[in-house]
C-alpha positions in Angstrom: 54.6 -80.2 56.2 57.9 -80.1 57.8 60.7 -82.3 59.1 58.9 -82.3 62.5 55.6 -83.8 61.5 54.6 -87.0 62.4 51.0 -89.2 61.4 48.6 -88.6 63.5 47.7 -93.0 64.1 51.4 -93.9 63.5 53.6 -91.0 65.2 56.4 -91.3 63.2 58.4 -88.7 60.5 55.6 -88.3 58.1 58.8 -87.6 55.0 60.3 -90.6 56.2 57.5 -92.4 54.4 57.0 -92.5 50.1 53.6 -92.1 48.5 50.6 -89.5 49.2 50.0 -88.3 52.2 47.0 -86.1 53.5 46.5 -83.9 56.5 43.1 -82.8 58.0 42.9 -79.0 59.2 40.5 -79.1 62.3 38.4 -75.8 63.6 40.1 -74.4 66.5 42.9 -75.9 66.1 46.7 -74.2 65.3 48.4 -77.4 63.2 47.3 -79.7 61.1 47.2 -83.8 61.5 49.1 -85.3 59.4 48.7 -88.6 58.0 50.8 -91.7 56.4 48.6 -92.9 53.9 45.9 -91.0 52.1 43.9 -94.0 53.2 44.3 -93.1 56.7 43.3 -89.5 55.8 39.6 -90.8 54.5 39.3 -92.8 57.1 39.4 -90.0 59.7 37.3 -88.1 58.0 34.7 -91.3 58.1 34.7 -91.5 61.8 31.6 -89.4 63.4 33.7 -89.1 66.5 35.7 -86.3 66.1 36.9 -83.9 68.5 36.3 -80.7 66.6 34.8 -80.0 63.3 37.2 -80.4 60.6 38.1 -77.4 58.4 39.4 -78.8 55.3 41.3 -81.8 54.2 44.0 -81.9 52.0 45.8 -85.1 50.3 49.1 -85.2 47.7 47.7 -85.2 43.6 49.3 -87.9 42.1 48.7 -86.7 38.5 51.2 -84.8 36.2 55.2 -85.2 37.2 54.5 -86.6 41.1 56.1 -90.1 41.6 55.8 -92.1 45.1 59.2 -90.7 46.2 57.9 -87.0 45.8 54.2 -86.6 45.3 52.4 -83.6 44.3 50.5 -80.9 45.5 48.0 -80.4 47.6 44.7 -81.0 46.7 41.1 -80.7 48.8 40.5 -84.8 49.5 36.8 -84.4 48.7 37.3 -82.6 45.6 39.6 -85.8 44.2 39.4 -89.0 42.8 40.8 -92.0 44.1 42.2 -94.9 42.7 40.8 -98.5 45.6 42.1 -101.4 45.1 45.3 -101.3 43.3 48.6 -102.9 43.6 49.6 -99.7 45.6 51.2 -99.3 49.1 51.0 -96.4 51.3 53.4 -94.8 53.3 52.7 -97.7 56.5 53.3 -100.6 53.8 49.4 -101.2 53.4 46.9 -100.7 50.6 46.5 -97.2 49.8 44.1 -94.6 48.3 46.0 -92.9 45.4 44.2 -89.3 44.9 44.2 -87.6 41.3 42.7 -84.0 40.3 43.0 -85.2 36.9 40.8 -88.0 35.8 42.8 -89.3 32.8 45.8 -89.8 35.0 43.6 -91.8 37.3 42.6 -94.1 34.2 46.0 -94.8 33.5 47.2 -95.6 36.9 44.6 -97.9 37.2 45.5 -99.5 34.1 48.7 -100.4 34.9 48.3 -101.1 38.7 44.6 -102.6 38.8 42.3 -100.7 41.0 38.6 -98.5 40.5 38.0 -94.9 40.2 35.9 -93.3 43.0 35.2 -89.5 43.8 35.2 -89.1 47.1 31.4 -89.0 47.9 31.6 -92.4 46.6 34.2 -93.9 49.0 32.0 -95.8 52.3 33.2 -96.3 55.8 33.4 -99.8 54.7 36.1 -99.3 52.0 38.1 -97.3 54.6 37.2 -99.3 58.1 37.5 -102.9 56.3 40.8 -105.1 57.4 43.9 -104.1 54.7 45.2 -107.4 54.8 43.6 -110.6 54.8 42.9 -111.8 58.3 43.8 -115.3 59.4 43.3 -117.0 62.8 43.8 -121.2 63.9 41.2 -120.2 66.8 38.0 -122.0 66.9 35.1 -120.9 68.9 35.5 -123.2 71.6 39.5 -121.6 72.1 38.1 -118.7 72.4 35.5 -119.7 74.7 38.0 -121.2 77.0 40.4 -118.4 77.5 37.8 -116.0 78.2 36.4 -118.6 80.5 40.0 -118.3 82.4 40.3 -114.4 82.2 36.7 -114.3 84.3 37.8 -116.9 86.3 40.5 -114.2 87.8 44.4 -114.8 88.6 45.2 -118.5 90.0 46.8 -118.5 93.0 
């Protein structure tokens, strides 16, 4: 990772941002993708669409001496354990995935910041896809119904 990377959703300087990040290594492919949030990295690697296969995937260990301001190593995302739920922000300012290799520092994150331990294999496409912040909305069915009512009804003249 180098000054010039940017996330791959957000395309800004990925070390502009604290916490994990991850990075997905695609087959036939020169670079990497980098990503924000490790919760951005699973979710990539949930979406069937894809381009090209993906080689490996990579996301910062949080165990040992990392902090959010410099995390660890690199560590295969499948072969980690993740901490949903907690009190945790990402790199974009929304929940995030906190990865561990070791399991013992994952207990005791999610004792002090809330949360569940889940290998990978046990993270769904819902826990990734799902809304990261509560979702509100004063529309009722029938506003709804009316403006798409105007946008078939074409421009007005």
């Amino acid at each position: 990772m180098t000054a010039e990377a940017v996330g791959f959703y957000c395309r800004m300087d990925i070390i502009e941002h604290d916490g994990p990040k991850g990075q997905v290594q695609l087959d036939g492919l020169p670079g990497a993708l980098f990503f924000s949030q490790v919760r951005d990295t699973v979710a990539y690697l949930h979406m069937p669409e894809q381009s090209h296969d993906i080689a490996v995937a990579y996301v910062q260990d949080m165990s040992g001496p990392a902090t959010w301001e410099t995390p660890g190593p690199w560590i295969e995302a499948t072969s980690a354990l993740y901490v949903l739920g907690s009190d945790a922000r990402g790199g974009m300012d929304a929940p995030e995935f906190v990865p561990f290799s070791d399991r013992t520092a994952a207990e005791a994150f999610a004792a002090r910041h809330g949360g569940q331990i889940r290998p990978f294999a046990e993270i769904t496409s819902a826990d990734v896809l799902a809304p990261t912040e509560p979702q509100e909305s004063s529309d009722t069915p029938d506003d709804i119904a009316d403006r798409l009512q105007k946008l078939s009804d074409g421009p007005q003249g």
